[in-house]
C-alpha positions in Angstrom: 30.3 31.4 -1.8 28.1 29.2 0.3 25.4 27.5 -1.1 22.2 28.4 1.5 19.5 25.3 2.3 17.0 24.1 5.0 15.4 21.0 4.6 12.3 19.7 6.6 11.2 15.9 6.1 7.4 15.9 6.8 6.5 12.9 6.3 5.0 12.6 9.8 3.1 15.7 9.6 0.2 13.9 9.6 0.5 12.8 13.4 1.1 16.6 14.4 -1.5 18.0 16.1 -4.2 20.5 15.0 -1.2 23.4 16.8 1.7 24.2 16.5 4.6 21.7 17.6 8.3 21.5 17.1 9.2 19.4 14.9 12.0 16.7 15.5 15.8 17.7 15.1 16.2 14.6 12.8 13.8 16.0 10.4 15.2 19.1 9.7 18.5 19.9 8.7 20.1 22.9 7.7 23.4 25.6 6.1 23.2 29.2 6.1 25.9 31.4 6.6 24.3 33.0 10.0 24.0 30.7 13.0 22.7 32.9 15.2 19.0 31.5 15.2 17.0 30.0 18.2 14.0 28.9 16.6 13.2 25.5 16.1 10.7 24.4 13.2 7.4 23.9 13.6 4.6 22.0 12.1 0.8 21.1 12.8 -2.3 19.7 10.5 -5.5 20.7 9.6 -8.7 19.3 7.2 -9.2 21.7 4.7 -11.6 22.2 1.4 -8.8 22.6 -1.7 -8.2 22.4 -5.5 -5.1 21.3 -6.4 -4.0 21.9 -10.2 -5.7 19.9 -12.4 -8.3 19.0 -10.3 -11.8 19.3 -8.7 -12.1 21.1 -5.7 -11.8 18.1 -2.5 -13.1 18.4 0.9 -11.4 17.2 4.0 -7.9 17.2 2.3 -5.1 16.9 4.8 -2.8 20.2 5.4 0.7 19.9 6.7 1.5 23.3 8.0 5.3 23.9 8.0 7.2 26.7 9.9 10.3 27.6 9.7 12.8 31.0 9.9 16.0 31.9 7.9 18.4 33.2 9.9 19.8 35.7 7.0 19.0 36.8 3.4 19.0 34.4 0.9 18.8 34.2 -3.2 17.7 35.2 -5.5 17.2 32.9 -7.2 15.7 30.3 -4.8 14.4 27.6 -5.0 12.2 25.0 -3.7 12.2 20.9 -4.0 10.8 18.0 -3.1 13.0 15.1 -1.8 12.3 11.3 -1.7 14.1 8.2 -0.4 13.7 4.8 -1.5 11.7 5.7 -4.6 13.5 3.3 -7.4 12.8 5.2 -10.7 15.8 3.6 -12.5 14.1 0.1 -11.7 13.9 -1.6 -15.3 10.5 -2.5 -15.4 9.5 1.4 -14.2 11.9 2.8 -16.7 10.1 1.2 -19.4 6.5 1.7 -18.8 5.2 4.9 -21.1 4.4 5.7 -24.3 6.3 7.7 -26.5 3.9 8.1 -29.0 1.1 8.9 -26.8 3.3 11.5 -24.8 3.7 13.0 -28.2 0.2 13.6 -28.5 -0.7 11.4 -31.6 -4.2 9.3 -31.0 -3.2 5.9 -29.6 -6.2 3.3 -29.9 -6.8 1.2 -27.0 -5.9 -1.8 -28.7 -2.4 -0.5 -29.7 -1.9 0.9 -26.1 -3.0 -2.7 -25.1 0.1 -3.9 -27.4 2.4 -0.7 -25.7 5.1 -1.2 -23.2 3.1 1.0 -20.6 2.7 -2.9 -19.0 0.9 -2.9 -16.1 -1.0 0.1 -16.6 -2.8 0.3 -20.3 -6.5 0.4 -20.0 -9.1 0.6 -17.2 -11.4 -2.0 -16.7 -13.7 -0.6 -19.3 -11.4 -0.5 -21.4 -10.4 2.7 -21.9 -6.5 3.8 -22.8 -4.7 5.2 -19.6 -3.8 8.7 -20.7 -0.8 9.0 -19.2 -0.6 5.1 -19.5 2.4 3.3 -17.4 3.7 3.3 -13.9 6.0 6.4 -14.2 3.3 8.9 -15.0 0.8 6.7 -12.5 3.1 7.5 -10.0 3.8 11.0 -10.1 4.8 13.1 -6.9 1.4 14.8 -6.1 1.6 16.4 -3.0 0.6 19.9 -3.8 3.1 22.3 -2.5 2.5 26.0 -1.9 4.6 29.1 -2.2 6.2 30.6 1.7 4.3 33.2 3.3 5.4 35.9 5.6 5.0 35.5 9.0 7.3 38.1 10.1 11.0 39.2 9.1 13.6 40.7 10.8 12.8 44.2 10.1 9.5 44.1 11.8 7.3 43.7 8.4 4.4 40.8 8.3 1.9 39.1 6.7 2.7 38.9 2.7 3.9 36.1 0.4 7.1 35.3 -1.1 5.8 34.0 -4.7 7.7 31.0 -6.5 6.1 30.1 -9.7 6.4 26.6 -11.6 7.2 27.9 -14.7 10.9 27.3 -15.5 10.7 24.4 -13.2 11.7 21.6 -16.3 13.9 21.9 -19.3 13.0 23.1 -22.2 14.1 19.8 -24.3 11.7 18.2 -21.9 8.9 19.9 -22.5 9.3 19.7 -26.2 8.9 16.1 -25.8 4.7 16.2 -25.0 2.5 17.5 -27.0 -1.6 18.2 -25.9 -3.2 15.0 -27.1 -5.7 14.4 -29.4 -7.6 12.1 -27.4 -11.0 13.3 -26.6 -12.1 14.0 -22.4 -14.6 10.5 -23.2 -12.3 8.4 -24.9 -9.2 7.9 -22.0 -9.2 7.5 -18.6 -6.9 9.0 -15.7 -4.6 6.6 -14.2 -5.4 4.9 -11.0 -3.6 7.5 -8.8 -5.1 10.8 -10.6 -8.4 9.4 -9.6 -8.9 11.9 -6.7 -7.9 14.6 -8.6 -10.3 13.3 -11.8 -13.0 11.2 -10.3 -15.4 11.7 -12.6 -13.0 10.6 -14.9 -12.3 13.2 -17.7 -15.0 15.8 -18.2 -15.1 18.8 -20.2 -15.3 20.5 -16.7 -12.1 18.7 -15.8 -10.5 18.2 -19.2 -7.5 16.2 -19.9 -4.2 17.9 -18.7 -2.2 19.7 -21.6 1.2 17.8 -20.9 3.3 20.5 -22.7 2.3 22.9 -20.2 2.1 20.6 -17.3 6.0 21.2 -16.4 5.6 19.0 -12.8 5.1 16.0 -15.0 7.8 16.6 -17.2 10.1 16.9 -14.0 9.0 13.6 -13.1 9.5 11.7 -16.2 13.1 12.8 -16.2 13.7 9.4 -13.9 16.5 9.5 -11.4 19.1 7.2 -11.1 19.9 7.0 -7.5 16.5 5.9 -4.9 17.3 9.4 -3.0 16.7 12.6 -5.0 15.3 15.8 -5.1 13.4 17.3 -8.1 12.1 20.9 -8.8 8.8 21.9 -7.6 8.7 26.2 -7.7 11.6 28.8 -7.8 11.8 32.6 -7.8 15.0 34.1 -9.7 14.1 37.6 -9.2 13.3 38.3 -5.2 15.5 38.3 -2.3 13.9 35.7 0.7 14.2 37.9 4.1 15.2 36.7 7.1 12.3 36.2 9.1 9.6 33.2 10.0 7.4 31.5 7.1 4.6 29.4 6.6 4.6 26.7 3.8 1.2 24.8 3.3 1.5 21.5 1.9 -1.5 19.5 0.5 -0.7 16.2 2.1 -3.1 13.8 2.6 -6.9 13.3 2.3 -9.8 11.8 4.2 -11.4 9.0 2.0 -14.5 8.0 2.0 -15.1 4.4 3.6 -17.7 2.0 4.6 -20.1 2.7 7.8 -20.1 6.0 7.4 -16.3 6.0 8.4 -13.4 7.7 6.8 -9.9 6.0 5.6 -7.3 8.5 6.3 -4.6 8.6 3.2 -1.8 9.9 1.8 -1.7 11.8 -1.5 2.1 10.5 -1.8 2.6 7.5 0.7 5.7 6.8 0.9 4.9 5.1 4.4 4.1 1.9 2.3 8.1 1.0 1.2 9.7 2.8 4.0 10.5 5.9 1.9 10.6 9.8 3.4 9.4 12.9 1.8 11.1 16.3 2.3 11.1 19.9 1.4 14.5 21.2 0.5 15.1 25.5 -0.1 18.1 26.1 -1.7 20.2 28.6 -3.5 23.2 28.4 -5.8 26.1 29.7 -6.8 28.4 29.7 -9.9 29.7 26.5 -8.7 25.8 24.9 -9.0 24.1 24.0 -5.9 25.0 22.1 -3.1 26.0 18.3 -4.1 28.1 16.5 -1.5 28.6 13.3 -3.6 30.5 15.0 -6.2 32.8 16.8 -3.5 32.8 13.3 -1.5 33.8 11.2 -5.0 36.9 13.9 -6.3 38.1 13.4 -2.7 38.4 9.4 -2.8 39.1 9.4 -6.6 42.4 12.2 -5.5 43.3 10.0 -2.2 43.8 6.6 -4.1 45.8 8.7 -6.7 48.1 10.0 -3.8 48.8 6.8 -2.6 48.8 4.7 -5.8 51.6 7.2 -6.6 53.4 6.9 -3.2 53.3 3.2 -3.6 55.1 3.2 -7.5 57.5 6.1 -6.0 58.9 3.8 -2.8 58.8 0.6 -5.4 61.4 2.3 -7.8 63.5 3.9 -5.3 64.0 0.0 -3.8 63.5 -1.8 -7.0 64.2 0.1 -9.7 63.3 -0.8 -13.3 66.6 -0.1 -15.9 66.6 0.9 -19.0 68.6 -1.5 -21.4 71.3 -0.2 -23.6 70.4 -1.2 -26.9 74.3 -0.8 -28.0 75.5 -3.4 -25.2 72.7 -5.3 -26.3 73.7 -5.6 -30.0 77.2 -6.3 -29.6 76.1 -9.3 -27.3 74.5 -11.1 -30.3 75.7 -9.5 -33.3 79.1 -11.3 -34.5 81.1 -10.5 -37.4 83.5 -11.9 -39.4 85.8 -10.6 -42.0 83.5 -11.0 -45.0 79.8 -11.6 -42.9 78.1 -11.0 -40.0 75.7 -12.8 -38.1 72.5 -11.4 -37.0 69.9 -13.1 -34.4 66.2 -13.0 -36.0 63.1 -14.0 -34.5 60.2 -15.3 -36.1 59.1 -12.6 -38.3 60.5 -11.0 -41.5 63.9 -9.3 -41.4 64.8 -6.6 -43.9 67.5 -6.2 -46.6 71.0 -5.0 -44.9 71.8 -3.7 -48.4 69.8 -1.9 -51.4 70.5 -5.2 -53.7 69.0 -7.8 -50.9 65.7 -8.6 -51.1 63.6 -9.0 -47.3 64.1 -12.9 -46.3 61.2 -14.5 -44.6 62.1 -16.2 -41.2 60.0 -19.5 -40.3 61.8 -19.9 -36.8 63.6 -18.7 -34.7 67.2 -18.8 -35.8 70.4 -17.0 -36.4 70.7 -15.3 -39.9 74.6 -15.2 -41.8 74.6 -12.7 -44.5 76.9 -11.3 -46.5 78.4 -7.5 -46.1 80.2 -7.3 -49.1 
């Protein structure tokens, strides 16, 4: 069974133009069992008003329009992910920068979270606790990505959605591991980078997030070990996903406000700034698990050096063969007798009694040993 995906790397989008373009064959890449599809992917960008989740509502928010058609059926389940390159989360210094006991919920004072290991993040410049303090929850992936819609299928139907929650997006041992804090909305500030989403600070009409239900930020404190890797943004395990052309809406970048009147165009995510790429990967599964090549790629090598590792020992015995001693030959090499004794080599070590009545005699050097057999 053949794990299903298409993968589209937008992170140009916000160059396309205000219509539809095709988007560049090395940004999207795809497998589906049918090949019998002629349309290319398309994307264009637009300035919308928005409210991503826990958030105010923001004007002039970049929108990177995707579309895209699947060739054949696919799922259920399916899901969706984001992909990023060049994103070190297994650096040291990143790994190491949280909380624990703050995730937990417990009330951290600013002067212990000033003593924490959430180094360089821990208070604001008034002070304040960062709540999420530290660069991994600083840095989360916040592009807001939206479920498909229909834009046609094969059998003629259109307009529609095809919902994907984000529920069931993080494990459940994960999300055991925050707790809603007991911080109060005055007391802690949002990190630098949730500032567009909470820039008023925290507010009782933009409270602080409850982490235990906030399952995108659990996802992204699970910290990948590899700088390319893709991490679960919604899924659908019930519904098949038509064949047919979609549109995906992705809140991508924002217009921010500048001096003389002028506007700093930004990215929510800019991964621009290390030379990094952002994708968005929809995939299926099977009962093999989705689609990892490295695994496949890494049995292959592992089973080739094997092969030859064991051709190589084969061809060195059959010209250089290794025998086995016989231990009787070996014996009656060194063992002499005489009519009354017989002489045994010993090494250094301890050599046992040759009869009940003899006791074990302790060898100092290497020597031979007479002893009597009578």
């Amino acid at each position: 069974m053949k794990v299903q995906e298409l993968s589209i790397d937008y992170t140009n989008c916000a160059s396309a133009s205000a219509d539809f373009l095709p988007i560049p064959d090395g940004d999207v890449h795809s497998s589906f069992k049918s090949s019998n599809t002629t349309s290319i992917p398309k994307w264009k960008q637009s300035n919308q008003t928005v409210t991503p989740q826990f958030g105010v509502q923001q004007e002039n928010t970049r929108v990177c329009t995707l579309q895209f058609t699947l060739p054949n059926d696919i799922g259920a389940p399916v899901y969706l992910y984001y992909r990023l390159t060049n994103f070190y989360q297994n650096h040291r210094r990143y790994v190491k920068s949280l909380d624990l006991d703050q995730l937990k919920g417990n009330f951290i004072s600013a002067s212990d979270i000033d003593k924490s290991s959430c180094t360089p993040l821990k208070l604001d410049p008034n002070g304040k606790p960062y709540y999420p303090c530290g660069l991994i929850a600083n840095s989360i992936f916040n592009d807001t990505i939206n479920s498909p819609s229909i834009v046609s299928t094969s059998g003629g139907q259109s307009t529609g959605n095809y919902t994907m929650t984000n529920k069931g997006i993080a494990w459940s041992s994960d999300l055991k591991l925050y707790k809603q804090t007991q911080y109060n909305n005055s007391y802690a500030a949002p990190p630098p980078n949730w500032a567009t989403r909470f820039p008023d600070g925290y507010t009782d009409e933009n409270p602080i997030p409850d982490l235990s239900t906030y399952e995108e930020f659990a996802v992204w404190m699970r910290t990948a070990g590899l700088p390319t890797f893709s991490k679960l943004a919604l899924r659908n395990d019930q519904d098949v996903m038509k064949a047919g052309t979609y549109q995906m809406d992705i809140y991508d970048c924002m217009l921010v406000p500048f001096s003389r009147g002028r506007s700093l165009t930004m990215s929510v995510f800019p991964v621009k700034l290390y030379g990094g790429t952002k994708s968005i990967l929809i995939s299926t599964r099977t009962v093999m698990g989705g689609k990892n090549n490295f695994l496949g790629i890494a049995y292959l090598v592992i089973g080739g050096l094997c092969i030859l590792l064991g051709a190589f020992f084969t061809v060195a015995n059959l010209f250089r063969p290794r025998f086995v001693s016989q231990h009787s030959l070996v014996w009656d090499h060194y063992l002499t007798t005489t009519e009354n004794s017989v002489t045994i080599p010993i090494f250094h070590g301890t050599m046992t009694h040759l009869h009940q009545e003899q006791q074990p005699v302790e060898i100092l050097e290497d020597k031979y040993v007479t002893t009597d057999v009578r």
